[in-house]
BADOGU-13288 format. One line per 4 residues: number of its first residue (from 1); for each residue x, y, z of C-alpha. Coordinates in nm, 4 decimals. Each point is the difference from the previous one (the first is absolute). Example, Ala and Ser with C-alpha at 12.3 -4.5 7.8 and 13.67 -1.06 7.14 Angstrom:
BEGIN
1 = 1.2300/-0.4500/0.7800  0.1370/0.3440/-0.0660
! end
This chain:
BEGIN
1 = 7.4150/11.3041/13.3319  0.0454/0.3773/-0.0986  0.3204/0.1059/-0.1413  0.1203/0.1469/0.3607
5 = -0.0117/-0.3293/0.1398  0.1801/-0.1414/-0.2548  0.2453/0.2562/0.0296  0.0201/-0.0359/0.4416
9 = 0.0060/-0.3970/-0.0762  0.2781/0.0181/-0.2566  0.1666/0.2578/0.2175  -0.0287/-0.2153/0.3409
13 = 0.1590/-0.2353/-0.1619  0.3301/0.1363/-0.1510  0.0435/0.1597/0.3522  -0.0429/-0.3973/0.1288
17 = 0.2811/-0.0497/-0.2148  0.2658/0.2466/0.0765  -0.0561/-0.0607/0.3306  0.0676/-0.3629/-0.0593
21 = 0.3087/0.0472/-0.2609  0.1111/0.2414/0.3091  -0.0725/-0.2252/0.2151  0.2771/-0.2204/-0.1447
25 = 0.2474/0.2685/-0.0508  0.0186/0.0632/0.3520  -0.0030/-0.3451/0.1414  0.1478/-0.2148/-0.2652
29 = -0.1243/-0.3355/-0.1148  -0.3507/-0.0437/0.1027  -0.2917/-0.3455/-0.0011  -0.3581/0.1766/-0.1042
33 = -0.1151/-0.0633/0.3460  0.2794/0.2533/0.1519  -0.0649/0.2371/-0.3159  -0.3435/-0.0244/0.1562
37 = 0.1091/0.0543/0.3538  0.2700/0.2586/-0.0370  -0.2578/0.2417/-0.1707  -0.3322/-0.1234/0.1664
41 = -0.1666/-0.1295/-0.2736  -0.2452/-0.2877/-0.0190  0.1650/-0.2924/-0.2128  -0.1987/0.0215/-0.2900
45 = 0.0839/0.4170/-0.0760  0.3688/-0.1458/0.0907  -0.0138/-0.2573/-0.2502  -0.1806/0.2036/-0.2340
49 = 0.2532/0.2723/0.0097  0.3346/-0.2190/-0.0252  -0.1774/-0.1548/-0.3198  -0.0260/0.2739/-0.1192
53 = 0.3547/0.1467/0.0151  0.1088/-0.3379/-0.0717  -0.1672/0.0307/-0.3809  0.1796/0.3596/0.0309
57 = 0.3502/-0.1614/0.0463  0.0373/0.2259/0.2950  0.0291/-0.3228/0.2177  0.0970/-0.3912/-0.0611
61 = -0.0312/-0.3325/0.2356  0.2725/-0.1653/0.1227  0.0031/-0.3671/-0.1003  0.1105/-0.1296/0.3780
65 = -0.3255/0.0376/0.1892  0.0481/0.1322/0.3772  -0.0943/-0.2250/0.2212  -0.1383/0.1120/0.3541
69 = -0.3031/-0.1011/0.1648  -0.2741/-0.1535/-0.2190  0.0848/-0.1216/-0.3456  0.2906/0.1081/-0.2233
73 = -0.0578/0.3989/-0.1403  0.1935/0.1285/-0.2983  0.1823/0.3103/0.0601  -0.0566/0.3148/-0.1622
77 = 0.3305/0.2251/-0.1081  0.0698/0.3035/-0.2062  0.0405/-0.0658/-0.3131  0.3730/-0.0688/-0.0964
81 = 0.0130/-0.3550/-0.1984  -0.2542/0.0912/-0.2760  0.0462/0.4147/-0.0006  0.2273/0.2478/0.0410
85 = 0.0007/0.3774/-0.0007  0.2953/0.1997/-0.1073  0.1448/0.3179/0.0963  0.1595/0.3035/-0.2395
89 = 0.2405/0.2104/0.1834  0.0657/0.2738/-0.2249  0.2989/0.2316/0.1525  0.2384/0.2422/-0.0936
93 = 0.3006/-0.1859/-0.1322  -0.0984/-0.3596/-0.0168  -0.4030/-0.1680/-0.0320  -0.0199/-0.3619/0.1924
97 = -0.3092/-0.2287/-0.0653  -0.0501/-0.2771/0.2502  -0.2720/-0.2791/0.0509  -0.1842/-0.1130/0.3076
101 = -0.3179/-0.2284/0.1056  -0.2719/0.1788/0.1751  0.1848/-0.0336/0.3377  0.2787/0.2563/-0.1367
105 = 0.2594/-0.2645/0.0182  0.2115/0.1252/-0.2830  0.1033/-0.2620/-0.2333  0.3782/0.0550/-0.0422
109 = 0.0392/-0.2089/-0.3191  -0.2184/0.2546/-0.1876  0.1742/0.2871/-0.0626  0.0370/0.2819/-0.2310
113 = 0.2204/0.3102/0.0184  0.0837/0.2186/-0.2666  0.1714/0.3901/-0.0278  -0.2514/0.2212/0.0235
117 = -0.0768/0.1820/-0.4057  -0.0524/0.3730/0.0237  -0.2235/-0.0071/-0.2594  -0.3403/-0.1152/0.1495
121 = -0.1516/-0.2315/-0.3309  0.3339/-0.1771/0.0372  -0.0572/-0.0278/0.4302  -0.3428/-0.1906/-0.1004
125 = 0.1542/-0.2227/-0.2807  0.2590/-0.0849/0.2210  -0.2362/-0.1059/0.2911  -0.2503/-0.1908/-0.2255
129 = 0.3008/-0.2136/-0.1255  0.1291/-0.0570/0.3534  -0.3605/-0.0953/0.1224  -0.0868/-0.2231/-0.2600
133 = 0.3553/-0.1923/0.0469  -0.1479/-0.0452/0.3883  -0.3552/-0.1068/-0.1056  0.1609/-0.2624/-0.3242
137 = 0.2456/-0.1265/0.3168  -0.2718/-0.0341/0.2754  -0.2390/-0.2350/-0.1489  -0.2663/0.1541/0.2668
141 = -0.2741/0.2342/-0.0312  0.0746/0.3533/0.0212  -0.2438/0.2134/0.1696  0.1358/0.3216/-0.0383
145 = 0.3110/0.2510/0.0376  0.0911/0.3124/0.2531  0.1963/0.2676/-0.1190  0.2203/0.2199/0.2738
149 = 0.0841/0.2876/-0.1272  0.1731/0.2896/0.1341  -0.1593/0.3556/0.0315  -0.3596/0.1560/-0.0360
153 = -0.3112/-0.2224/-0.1613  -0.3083/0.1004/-0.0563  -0.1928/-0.3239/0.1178  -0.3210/0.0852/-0.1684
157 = 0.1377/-0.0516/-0.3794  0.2916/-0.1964/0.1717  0.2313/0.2610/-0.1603  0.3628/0.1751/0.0787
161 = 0.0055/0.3532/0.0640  0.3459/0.0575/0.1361  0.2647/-0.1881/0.0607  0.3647/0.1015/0.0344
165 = 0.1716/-0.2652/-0.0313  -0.1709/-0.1507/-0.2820  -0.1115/0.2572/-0.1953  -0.1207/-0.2152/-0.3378
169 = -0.3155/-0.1167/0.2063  -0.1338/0.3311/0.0746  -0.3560/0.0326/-0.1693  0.0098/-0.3400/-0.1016
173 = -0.1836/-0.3105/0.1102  0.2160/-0.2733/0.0186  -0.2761/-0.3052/0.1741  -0.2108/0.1396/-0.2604
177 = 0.2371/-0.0487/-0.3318  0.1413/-0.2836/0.1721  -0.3593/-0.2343/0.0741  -0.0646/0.1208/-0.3426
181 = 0.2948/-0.1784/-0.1680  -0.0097/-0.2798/0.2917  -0.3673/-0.0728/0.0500  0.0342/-0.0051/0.3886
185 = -0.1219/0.2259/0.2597  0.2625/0.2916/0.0553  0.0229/0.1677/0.3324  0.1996/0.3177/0.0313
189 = 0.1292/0.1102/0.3611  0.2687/0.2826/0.1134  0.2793/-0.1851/0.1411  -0.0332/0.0857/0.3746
193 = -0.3051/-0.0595/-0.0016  0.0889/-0.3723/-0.1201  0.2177/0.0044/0.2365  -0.2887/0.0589/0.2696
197 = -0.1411/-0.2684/-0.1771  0.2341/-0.2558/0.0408  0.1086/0.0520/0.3041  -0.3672/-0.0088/0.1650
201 = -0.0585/-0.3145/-0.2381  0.3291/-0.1653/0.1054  0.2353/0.1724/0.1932  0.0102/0.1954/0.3547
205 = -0.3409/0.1949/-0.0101  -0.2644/-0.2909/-0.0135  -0.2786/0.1255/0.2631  0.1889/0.3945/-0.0001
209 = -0.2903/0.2166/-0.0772  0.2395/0.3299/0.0516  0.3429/-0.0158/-0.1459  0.1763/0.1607/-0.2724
213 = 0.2958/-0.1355/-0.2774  0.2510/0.1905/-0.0710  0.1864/-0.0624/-0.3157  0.3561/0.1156/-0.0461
217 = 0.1267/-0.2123/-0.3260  -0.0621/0.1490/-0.3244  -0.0945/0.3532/0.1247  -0.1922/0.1113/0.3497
221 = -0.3918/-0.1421/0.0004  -0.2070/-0.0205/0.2971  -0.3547/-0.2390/0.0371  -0.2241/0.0345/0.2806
225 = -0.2237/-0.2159/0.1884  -0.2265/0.1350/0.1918  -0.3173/-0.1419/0.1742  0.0678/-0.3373/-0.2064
229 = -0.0393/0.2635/-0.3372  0.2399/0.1646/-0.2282  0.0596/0.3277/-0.0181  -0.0120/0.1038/-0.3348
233 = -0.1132/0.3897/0.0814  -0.2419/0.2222/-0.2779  0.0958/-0.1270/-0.3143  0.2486/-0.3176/0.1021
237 = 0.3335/0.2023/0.0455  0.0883/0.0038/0.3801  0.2900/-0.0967/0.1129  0.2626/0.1287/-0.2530
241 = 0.2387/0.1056/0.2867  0.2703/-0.0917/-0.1632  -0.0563/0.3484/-0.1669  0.0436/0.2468/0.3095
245 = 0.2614/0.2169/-0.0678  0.2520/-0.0871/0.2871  0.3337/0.2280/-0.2083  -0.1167/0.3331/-0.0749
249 = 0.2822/-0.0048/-0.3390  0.0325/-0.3797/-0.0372  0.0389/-0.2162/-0.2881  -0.3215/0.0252/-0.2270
253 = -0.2078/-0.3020/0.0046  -0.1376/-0.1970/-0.2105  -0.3826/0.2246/0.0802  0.2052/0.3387/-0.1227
257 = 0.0199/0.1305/0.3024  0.3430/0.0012/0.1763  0.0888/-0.1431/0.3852  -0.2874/-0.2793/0.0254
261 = 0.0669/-0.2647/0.2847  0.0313/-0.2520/-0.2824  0.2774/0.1568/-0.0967  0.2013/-0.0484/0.2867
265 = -0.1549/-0.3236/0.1883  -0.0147/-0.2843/-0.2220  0.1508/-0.3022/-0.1279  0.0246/0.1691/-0.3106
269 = 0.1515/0.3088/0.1396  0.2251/-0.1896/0.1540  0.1038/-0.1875/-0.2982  0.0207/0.3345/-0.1707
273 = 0.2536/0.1870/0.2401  0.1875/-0.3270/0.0070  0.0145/-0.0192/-0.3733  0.1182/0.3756/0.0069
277 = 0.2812/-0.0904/0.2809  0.1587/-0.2950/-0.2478  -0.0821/0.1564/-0.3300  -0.1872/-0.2503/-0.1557
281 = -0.3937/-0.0965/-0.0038  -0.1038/-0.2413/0.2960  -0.3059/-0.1647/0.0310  -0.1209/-0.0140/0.3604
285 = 0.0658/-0.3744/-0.0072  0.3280/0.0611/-0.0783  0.0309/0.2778/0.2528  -0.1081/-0.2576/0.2789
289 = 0.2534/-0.2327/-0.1245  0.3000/0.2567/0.0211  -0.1591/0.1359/0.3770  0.0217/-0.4056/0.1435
293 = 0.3473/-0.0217/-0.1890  0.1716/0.2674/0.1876  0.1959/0.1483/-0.2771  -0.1064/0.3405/0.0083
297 = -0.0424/0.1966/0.2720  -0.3484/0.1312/0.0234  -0.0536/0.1379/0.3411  -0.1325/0.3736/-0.1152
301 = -0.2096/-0.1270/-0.2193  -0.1598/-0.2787/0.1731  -0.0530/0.2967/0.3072  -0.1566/0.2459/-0.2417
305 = -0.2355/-0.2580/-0.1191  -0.1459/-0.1087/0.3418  -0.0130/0.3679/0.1435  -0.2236/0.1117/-0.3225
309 = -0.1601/-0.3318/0.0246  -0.0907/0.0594/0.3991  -0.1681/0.3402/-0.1119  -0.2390/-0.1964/-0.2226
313 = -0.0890/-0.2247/0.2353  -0.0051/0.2024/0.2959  -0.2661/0.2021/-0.2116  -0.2258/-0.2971/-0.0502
317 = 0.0051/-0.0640/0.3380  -0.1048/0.3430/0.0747  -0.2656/0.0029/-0.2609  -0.1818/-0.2696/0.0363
321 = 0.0936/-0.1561/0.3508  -0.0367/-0.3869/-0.1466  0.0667/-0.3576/0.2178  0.2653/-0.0308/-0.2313
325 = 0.2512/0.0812/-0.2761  0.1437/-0.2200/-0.1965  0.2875/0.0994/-0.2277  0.0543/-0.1954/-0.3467
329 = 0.3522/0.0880/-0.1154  0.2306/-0.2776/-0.1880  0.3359/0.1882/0.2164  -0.1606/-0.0106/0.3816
333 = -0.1128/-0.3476/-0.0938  0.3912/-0.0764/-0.1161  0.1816/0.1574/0.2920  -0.2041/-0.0612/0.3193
337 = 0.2408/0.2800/0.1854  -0.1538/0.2961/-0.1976  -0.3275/-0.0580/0.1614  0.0128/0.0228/0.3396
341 = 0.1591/0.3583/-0.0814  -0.2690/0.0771/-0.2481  -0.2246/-0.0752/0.3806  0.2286/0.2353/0.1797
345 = -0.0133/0.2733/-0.2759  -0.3886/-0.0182/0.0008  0.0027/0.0059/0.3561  0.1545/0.3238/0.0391
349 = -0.2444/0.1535/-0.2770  -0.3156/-0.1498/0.1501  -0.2264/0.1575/0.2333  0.0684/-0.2195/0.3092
353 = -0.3436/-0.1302/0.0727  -0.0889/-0.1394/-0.3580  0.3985/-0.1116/-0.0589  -0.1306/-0.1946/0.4041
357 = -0.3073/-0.1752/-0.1873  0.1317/-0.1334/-0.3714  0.2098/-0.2430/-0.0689  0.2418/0.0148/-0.2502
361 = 0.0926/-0.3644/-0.2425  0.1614/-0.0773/-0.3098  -0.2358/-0.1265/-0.2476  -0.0404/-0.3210/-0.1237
365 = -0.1413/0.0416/-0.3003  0.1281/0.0213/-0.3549  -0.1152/0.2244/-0.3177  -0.1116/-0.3586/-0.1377
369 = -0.1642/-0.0812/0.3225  -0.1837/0.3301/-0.0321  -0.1252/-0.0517/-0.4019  -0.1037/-0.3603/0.1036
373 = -0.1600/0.1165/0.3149  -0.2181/0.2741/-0.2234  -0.1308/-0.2318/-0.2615  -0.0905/-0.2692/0.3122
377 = -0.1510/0.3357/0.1602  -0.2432/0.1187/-0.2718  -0.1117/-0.3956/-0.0692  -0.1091/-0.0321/0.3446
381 = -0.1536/0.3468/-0.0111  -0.1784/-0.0457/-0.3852  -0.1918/-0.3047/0.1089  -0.2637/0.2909/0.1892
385 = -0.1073/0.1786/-0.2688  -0.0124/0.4448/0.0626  -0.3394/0.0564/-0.0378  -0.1474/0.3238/-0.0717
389 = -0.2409/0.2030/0.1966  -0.2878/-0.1328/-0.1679  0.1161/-0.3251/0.0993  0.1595/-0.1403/-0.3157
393 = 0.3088/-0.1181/-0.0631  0.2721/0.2643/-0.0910  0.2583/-0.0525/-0.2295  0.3412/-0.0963/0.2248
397 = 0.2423/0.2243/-0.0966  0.2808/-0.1658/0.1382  0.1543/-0.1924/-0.2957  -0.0735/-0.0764/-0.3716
401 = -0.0714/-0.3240/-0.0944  -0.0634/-0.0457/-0.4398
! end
């Protein structure tokens, strides 16, 4: 056999099984006959490929067989009793690690949170301590980590270029320093785009092929799913809208220039002009706390949010004329009143057709959610090797792994 047909064999079958590990992240539990059925293959290429991810940890048997017609069949599941993945959320004023199985349940009893260091070497000590606490406390494999991070990354070298909010990753590679000191693969994704992630993974958009997320927490970020693809644009950077000028002589942001939406239509602006109004820092946490407690009175500034926040959306709508929208923001998801005027706000914005054909949600999805959902992403996506034009295999640069 020439080296091309080794290459089309070996190929053929990592496609047999991702489309069997998919297979089961779609349906749930699954016998190797309905592996076999559910993606029309013979039994023997089903059996063959769930062997095969089950040496890969990527899936374990369930020791109660399933009993139907015929004899007793064990049950195939995600793996989640012998693995785990974990998921770095590294944000502006606070970094959260969290642990999940390969189903994205997130394991609530391993956590990590921790202030986050302006100094960058002190941002990757900190995480390797706080990961190696959760890997000493599972007593499971660990397959490998996500990393949401706000901002621009330059996905080929897996590498901040800009990022506002924190600034200390910018030219830096944090999967990279961080499989380095934890010798696990290292996945680095922009945080919306976790966020589109997770929520297509485990939230509202599984089987949307057109929808877009758009974040409001930390600053203004926007993901976009189009055709069942992201849209990352030329070089990876689309959907900063959060930086559209919106005041002409606003407060500077965090990019240098002055005005941005983010400024004006976000948790943390929110947080901010609250924090401003009592005279003492408030975390938005905090700020949600004092809103549902009643104690001050924060009418104006709840109605200056939504109206700056209905321009942003009314502009994705406009743009890109998605199914849906959903909105991630820690205050809308607090106090359900604020949203249906957020609808209203957008509605008045929107060209009346496209407002006619998308529907607007809250999203379900977390920032953890999102870091989990990108390392369970690029697994599922590295077992097909990118192959080169000549037909062999390309380097995936997607994560480092030491």
């Amino acid at each position: 056999m020439g080296t091309s047909s080794i290459v089309q064999s070996t190929l053929l079958s990592k496609l047999n099984e991702q489309q069997a590990l998919r297979a089961i992240q779609a349906r749930g539990p699954m016998s190797r006959a309905e592996v076999a059925r559910f993606s029309g293959f013979s039994a023997p290429t089903a059996s063959k490929a769930v062997e095969s991810l089950l040496r890969a940890g990527l899936l374990e048997e369930l020791d109660a067989p399933f009993i139907s017609r015929g004899r007793p069949a064990k049950r195939l599941q995600l793996a989640s009793l012998s693995a785990q993945v974990l998921g770095l959320v590294i944000d502006a004023m606070e970094c959260r690690i969290a642990a999940a199985g390969l189903d994205g349940v997130l394991d609530e009893s391993l956590t990590h949170k921790f202030r986050t260091p302006h100094d960058y070497d002190e941002l990757i000590a900190q995480s390797v301590d706080g990961v190696q606490r959760l890997i000493g406390q599972a007593g499971k494999a660990t397959l490998g980590m996500g990393i949401s991070i706000p901002g621009l990354i330059d996905y080929q070298r897996q590498r901040g270029i800009f990022s506002p909010n924190v600034p200390q990753t910018n030219g830096h590679s944090p999967g990279h320093d961080l499989a380095g000191e934890l010798g696990i693969d290292c996945v680095v994704q922009q945080e919306t785009v976790a966020l589109c992630l997770a929520e297509r993974q485990f939230g509202n958009a599984r089987g949307i092929n057109d929808f877009a997320m758009l974040d409001v927490s930390t600053g203004v970020g926007l993901g976009v799913i189009s055709g069942g693809r992201i849209l990352n644009g030329r070089s990876g950077l689309a959907g900063e809208i959060g930086h559209i000028t919106v005041q002409a002589e606003g407060r500077t942001c965090g990019c240098g220039n002055r005005g941005c939406l983010e400024t004006v239509a976000s948790d943390s602006a929110f947080a901010r002009v609250l924090s401003q109004k009592i005279d003492r820092e408030v975390t938005i946490d905090e700020a949600i706390d004092l809103l549902q407690s009643g104690e001050i009175d924060l009418t104006i500034e709840l109605e200056r949010m939504i109206q700056y926040l209905g321009i942003g959306l009314a502009a994705v709508i406009n743009l890109f004329n998605p199914s849906t929208v959903f909105v991630h923001s820690l205050l809308l998801s607090a106090d359900k009143s604020l949203f249906p005027r957020l609808v209203d706000e957008a509605e008045r914005r929107t060209l009346a057709p496209s407002f006619k054909d998308c529907n607007i949600v809250l999203a379900r999805g977390s920032k953890r959610q999102g870091a989990i959902a990108a390392i369970i992403d690029h697994l599922t996506s590295a077992i097909v090797p990118v192959m080169n034009g000549d037909g062999s295999p390309a380097r995936i640069a997607a994560a480092y792994r030491t």
